[in-house]
MDTraj code that builds the backbone (N, CA, C; nanometers):
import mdtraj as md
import numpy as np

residues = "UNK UNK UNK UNK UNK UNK UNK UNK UNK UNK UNK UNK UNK UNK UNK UNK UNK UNK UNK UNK UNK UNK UNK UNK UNK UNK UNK UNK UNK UNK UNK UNK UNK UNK UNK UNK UNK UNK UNK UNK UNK UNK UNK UNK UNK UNK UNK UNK UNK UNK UNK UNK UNK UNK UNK UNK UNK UNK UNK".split()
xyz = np.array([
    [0.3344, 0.0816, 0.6743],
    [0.4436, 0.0335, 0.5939],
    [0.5624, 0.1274, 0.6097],
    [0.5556, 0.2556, 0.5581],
    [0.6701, 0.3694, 0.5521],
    [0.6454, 0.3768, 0.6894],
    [0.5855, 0.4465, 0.7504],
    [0.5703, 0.4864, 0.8675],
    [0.5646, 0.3922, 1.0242],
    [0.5323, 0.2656, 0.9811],
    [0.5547, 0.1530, 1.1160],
    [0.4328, 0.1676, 1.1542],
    [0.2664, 0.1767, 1.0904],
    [0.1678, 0.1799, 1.2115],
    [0.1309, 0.0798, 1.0854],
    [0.1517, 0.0443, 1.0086],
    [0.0768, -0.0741, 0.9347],
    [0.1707, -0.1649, 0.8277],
    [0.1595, -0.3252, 0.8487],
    [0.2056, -0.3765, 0.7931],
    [0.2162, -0.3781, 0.6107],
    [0.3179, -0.4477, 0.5487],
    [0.3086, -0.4708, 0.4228],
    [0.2478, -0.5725, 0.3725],
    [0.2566, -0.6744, 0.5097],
    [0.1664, -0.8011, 0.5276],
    [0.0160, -0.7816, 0.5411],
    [-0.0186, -0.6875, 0.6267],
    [-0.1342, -0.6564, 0.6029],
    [-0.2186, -0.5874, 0.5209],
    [-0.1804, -0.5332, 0.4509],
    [-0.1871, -0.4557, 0.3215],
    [-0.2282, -0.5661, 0.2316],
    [-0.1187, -0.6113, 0.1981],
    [-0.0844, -0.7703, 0.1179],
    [-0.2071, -0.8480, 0.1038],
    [-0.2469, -0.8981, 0.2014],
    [-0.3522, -0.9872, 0.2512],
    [-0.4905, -0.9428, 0.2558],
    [-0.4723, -0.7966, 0.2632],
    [-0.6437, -0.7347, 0.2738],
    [-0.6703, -0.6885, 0.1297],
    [-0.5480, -0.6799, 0.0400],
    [-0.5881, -0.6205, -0.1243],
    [-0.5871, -0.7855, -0.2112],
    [-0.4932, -0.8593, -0.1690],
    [-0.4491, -0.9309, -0.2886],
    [-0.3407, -0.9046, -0.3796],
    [-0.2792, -0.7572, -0.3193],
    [-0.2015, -0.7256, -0.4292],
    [-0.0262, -0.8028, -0.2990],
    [0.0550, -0.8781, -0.4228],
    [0.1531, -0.9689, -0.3813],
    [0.2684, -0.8451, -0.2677],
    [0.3017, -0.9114, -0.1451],
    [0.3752, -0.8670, -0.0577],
    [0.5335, -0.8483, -0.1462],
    [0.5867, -0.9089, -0.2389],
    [0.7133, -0.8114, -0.2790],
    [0.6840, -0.7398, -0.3440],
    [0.5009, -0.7072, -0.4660],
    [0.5648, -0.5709, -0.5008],
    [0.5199, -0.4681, -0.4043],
    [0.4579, -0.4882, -0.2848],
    [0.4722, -0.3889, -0.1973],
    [0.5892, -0.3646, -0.1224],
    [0.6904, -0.4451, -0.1335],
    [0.8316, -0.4194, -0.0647],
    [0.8649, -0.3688, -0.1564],
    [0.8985, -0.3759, -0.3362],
    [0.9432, -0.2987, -0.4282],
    [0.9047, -0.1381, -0.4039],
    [0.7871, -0.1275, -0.3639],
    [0.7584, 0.0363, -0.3635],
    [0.8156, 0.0909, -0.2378],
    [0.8104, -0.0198, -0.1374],
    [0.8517, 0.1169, -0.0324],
    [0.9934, 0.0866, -0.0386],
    [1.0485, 0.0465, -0.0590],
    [1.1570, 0.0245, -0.0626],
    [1.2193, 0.1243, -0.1883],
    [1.1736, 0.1445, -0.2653],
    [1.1921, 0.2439, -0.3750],
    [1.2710, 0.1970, -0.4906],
    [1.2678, 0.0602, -0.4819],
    [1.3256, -0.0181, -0.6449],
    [1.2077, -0.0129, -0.7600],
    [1.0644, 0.0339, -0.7084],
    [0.9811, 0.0287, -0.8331],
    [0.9030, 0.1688, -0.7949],
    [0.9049, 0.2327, -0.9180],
    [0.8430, 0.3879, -0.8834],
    [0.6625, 0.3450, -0.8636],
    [0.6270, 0.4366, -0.7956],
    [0.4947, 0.4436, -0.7985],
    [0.4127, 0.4613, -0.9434],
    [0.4573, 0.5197, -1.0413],
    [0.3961, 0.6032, -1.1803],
    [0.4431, 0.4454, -1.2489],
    [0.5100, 0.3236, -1.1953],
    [0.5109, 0.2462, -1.3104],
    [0.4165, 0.0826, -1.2409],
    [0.3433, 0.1229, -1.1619],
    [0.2235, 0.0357, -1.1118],
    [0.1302, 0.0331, -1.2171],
    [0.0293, -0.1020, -1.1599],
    [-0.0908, -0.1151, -1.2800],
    [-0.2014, -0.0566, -1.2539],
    [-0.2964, -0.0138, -1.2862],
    [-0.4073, 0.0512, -1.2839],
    [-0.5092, -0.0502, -1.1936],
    [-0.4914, -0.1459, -1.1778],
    [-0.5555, -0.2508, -1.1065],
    [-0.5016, -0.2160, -0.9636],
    [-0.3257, -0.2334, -0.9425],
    [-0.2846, -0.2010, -0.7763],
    [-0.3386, -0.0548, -0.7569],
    [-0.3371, 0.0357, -0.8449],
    [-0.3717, 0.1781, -0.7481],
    [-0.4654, 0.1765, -0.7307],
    [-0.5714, 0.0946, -0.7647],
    [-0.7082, 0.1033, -0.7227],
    [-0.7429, 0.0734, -0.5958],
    [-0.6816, -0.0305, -0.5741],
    [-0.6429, -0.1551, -0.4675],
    [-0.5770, -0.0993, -0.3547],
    [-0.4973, -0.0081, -0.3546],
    [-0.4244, 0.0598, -0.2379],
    [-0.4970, 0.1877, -0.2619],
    [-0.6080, 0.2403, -0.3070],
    [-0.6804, 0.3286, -0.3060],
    [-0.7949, 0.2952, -0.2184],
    [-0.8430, 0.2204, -0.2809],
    [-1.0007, 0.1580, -0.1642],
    [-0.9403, 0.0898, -0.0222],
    [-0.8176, 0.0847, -0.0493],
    [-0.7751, 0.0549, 0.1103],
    [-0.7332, 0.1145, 0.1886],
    [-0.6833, 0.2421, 0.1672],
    [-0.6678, 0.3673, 0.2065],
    [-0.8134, 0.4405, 0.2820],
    [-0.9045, 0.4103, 0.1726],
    [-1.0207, 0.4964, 0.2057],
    [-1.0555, 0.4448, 0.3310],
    [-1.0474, 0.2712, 0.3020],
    [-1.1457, 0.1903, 0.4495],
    [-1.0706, 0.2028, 0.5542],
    [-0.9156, 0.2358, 0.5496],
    [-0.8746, 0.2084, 0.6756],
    [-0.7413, 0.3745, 0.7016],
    [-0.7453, 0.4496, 0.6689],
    [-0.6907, 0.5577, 0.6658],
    [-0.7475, 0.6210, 0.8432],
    [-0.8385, 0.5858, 0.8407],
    [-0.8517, 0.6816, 1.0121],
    [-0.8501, 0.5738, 1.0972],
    [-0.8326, 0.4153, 1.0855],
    [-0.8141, 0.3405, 1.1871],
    [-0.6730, 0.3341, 1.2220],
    [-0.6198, 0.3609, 1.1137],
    [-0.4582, 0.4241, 1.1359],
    [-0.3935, 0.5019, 1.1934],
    [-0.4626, 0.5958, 1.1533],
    [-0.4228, 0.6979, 1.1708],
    [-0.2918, 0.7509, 1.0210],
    [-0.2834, 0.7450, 0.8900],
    [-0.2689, 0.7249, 0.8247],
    [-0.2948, 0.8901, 0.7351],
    [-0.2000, 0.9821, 0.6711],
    [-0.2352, 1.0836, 0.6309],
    [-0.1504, 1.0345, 0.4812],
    [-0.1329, 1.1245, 0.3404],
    [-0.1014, 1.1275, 0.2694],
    [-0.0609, 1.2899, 0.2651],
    [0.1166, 1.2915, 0.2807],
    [0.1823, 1.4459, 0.3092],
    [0.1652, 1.5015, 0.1183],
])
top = md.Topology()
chain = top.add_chain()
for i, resn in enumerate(residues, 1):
    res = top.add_residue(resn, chain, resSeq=i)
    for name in ("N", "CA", "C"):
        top.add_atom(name, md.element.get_by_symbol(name[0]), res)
traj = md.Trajectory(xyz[None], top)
């Protein structure tokens, strides 16, 4: 998404969680600290499964 090795679409589609509010975050119109406890879970377990097929770090 930030970085260009993975879509927002694909993200989108593999959580369930809706493709604009993943354009809201990277895009930086919606802070991260005001997400639901349901999406960070959701971009958490998707992180885990696919973080080294990425190649994907958290600075």
């Amino acid at each position: 998404m930030v970085d260009g090795k993975v879509t927002s679409y694909r993200v989108a589609t593999e959580t369930d969680i809706s493709k604009m509010s993943l354009a809201t975050l990277t895009k930086g119109t919606s802070k991260i600290k005001n997400i639901t406890y349901q999406t960070a879970m959701l971009l958490i377990e998707w992180y885990d499964k696919n973080h080294e097929k990425y190649g994907i770090t958290i600075d």
